[in-house]
C-alpha positions as CSV (number, residue, x, y, z in Angstrom):
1,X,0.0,3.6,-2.4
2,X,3.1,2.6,-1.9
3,X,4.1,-1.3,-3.0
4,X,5.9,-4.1,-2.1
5,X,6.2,-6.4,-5.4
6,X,7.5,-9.7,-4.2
7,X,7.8,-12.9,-6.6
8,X,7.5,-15.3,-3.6
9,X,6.6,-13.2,-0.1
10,X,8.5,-11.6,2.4
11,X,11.3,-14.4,2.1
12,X,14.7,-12.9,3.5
13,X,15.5,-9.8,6.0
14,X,16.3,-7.5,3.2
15,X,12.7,-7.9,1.8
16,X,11.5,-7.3,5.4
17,X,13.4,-4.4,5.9
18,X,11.5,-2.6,2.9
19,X,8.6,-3.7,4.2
20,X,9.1,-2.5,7.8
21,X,10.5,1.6,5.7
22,X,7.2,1.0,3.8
23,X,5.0,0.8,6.7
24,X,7.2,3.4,8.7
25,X,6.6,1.3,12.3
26,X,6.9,-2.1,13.4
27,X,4.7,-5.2,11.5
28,X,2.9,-5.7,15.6
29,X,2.1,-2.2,15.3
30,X,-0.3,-2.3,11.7
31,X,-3.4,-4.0,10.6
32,X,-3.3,-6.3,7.5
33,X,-6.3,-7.6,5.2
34,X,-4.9,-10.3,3.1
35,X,-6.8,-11.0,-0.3
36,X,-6.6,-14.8,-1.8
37,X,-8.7,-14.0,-4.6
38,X,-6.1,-14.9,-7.5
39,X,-6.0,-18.6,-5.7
40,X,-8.9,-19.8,-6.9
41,X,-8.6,-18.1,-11.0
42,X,-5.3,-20.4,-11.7
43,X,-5.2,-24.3,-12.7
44,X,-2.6,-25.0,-10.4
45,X,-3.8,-23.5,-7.4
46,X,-7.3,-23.5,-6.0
47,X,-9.2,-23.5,-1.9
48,X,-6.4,-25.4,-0.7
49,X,-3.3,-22.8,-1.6
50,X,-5.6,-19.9,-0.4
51,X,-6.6,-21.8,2.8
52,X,-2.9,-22.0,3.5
53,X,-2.0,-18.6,2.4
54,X,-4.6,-17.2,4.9
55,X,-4.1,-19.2,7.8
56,X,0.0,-18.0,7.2
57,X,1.0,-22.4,6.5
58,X,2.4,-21.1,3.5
59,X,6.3,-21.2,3.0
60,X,5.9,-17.4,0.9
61,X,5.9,-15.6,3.8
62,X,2.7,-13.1,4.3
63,X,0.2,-12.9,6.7
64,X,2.6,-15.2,9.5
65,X,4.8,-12.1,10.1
66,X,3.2,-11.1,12.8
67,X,0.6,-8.3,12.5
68,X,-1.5,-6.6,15.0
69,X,-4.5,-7.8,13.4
70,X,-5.4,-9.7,10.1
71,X,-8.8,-10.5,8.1
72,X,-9.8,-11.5,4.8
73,X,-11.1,-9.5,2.1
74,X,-12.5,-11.9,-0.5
75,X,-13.1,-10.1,-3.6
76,X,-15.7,-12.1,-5.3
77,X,-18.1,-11.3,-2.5
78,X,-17.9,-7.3,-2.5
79,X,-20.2,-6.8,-5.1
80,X,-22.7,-8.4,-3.0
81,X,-22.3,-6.8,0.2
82,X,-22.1,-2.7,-0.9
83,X,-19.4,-0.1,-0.7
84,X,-20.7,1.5,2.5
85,X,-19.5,-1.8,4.3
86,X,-16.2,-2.8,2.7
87,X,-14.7,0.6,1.9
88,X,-13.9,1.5,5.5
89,X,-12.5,-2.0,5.9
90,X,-9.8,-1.1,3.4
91,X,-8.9,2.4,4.4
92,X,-8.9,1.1,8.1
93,X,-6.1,-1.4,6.8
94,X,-2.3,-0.4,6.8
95,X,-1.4,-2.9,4.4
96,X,-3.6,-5.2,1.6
97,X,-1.3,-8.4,1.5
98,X,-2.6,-10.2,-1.9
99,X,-1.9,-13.7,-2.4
100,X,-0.7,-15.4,-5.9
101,X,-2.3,-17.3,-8.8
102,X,-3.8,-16.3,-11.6
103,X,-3.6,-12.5,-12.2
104,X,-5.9,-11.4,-15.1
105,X,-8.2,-13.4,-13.0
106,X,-7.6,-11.0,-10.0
107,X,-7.3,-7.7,-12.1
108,X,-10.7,-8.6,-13.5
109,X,-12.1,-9.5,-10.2
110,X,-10.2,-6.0,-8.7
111,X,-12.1,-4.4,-11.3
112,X,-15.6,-5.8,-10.5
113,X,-15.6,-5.4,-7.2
114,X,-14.7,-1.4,-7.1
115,X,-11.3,-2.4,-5.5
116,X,-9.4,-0.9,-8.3
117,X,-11.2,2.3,-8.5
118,X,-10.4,2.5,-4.8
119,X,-6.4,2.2,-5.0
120,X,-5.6,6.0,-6.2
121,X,-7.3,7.1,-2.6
122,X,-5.2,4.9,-0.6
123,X,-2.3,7.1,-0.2
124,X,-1.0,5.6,3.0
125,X,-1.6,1.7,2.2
126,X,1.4,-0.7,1.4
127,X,0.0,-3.3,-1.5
128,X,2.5,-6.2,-0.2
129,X,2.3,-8.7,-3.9
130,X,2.9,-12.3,-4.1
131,X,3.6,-13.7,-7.7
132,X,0.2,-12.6,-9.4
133,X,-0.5,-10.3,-6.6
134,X,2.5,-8.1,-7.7
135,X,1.9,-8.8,-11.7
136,X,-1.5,-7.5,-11.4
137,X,-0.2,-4.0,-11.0
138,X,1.4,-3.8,-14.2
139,X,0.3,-3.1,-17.5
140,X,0.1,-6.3,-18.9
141,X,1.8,-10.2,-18.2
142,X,2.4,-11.2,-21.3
143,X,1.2,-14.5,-23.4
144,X,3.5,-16.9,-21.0
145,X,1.0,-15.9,-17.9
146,X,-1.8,-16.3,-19.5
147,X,-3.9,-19.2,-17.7
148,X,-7.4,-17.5,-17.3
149,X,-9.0,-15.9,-20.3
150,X,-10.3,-12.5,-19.2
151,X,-13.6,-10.9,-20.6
152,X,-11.5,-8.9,-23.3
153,X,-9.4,-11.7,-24.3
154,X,-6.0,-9.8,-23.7
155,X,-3.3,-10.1,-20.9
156,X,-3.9,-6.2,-19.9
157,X,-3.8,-6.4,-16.1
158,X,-3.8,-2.4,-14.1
159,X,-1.4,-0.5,-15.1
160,X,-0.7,0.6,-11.6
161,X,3.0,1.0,-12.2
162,X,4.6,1.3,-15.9
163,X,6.5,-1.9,-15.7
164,X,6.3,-5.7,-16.0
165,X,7.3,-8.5,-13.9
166,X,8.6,-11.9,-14.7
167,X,8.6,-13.5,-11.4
168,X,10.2,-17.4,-10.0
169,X,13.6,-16.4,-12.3
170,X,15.0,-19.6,-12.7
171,X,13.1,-22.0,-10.2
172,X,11.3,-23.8,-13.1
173,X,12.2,-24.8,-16.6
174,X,10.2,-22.5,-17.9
175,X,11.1,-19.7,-15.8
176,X,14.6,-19.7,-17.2
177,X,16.6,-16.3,-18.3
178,X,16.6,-17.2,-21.7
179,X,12.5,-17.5,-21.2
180,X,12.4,-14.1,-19.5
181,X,14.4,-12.7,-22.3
182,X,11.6,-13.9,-25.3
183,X,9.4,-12.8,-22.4
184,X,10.3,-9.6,-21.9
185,X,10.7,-9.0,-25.8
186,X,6.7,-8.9,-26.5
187,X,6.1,-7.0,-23.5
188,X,6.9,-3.6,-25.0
189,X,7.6,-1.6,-22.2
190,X,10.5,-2.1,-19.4
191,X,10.1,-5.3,-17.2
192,X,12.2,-6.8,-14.4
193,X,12.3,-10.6,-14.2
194,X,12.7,-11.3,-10.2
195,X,13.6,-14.8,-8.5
196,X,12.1,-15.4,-4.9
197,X,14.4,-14.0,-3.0
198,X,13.6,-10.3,-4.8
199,X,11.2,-7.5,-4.6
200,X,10.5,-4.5,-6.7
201,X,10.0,-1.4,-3.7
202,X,7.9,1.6,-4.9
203,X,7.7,4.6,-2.6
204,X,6.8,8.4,-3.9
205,X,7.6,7.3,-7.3
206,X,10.8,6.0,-6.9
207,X,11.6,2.3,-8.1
208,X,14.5,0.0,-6.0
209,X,15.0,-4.0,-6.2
210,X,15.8,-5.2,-3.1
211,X,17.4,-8.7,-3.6
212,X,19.3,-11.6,-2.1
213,X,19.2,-13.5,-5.3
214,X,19.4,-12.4,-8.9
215,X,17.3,-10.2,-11.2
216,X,17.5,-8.5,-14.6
217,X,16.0,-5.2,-15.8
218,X,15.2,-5.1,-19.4
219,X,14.9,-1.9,-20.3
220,X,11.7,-0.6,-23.1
C-alpha cells in the first residue's frame, strides 16, 4: 500500500499534491470507499461526526475532493456479510479513505473483520488517514490516546509502518509540544508529532512530511 497519514484530512494543496503522486492520475479519475468505523469507538465523536465525514460536511477534507465514485465500507458489518462479497469491493477501490476517532477501537475492529489481513495484498491502494485513521497504522498510540479499552488491554494498534504519530500538534492544550515530547518518550520507537496542516507520505518504503505547518520527528 502506499499511505497518506494526515492528522486532520487533505487540508492545504501540498497535502493534495501527495495525494494526487500517490494515486498517479487525477482524484475524478479513481474510486474511493471511505470507512467511518473509528467514529463511533471514541467519547467525543459518535453517528453524527461519521454522518458528516461520509456525506463530505466535514471541514477535514476527505471524501468532498471530488472522486469518480464513493461508498462506504462499514467495518462492523463485514463479518456478517462474507469475504466473497466485500473483498472485491476493496481491491476494486483505488483509495480506502478512513475517517478519525478512536483508533484501538478501529484496529480491533480492522482486525475482526479480515480487513487487516487483507492490507499486505493491496499493493496499489492509497490508505488516505484521518487522526485515528493514520494512528492505526502504527505500532502503538501510546497511554495519552487511549479512550477505548481493547480486548488485550494495551494500546498496540497495526504495526503497518514502524513509527508513531502524535497528531493536532498544538491545537488543544493537551496537544502541546511539551505533551508530545512526554508522549513520544514512552513510545519507544521513532514518532512524528504532526499539526493539521501535515501529513506523513509513504511510497515504496520511503517516508516524507509534507507540511504547511510545523512538525517534530523524535527519533527511537
Amino acid at each position: 500500500m502506499r499511505l497518506l497519514l494526515t492528522s486532520a484530512g487533505v487540508k492545504n494543496p501540498s497535502i493534495h499534491d501527495a495525494l494526487v503522486d500517490l494515486l498517479g492520475r487525477p482524484i475524478s479519475d479513481c474510486t474511493a470507499l471511505c470507512i467511518p468505523t473509528a467514529s463511533y469507538g471514541h467519547p467525543l465523536s459518535g453517528p453524527a461526526p461519521a454522518w458528516s465525514f461520509i456525506a463530505g460536511r466535514s471541514p477535514l477534507p476527505m471524501c468532498d475532493l471530488g472522486w469518480k465514485s464513493l461508498g462506504v465500507l462499514e467495518l462492523t458489518a463485514l463479518p456478517s456479510i462474507g469475504r466473497e462479497r466485500w473483498v472485491p469491493w476493496v481491491r476494486e477501490a483505488d483509495v480506502l479513505l478512513v475517517n478519525g476517532g478512536d483508533a484501538l477501537y478501529l484496529s480491533h475492529w480492522m482486525r475482526e473483520s479480515g480487513l487487516a489481513d487483507l492490507l499486505p495484498s493491496l499493493e496499489d491502494t492509497v490508505w488516505v488517514g484521518l487522526s485515528a485513521g493514520s494512528m492505526v497504522l502504527t505500532p502503538r498510540i501510546g497511554e495519552l490516546f487511549v479512550e477505548w479499552t481493547s480486548p488485550d488491554g494495551s494500546d498496540s494498534t497495526l504495526g503497518v509502518v514502524d513509527f508513531s504519530i502524535f497528531p493536532h500538534l498544538g491545537l488543544q492544550p493537551h496537544n502541546t509540544a511539551e505533551v508530545a515530547e512526554k508522549w513520544a518518550a514512552g513510545i519507544a520507537g521513532p514518532a512524528y508529532a504532526i499539526d493539521d496542516e501535515t501529513a506523513v507520505k509513504v511510497a515504496d518504503g520511503v517516508v516524507e512530511v509534507v507540511s504547511e505547518g510545523h512538525w517534530t520527528l523524535f527519533p527511537s
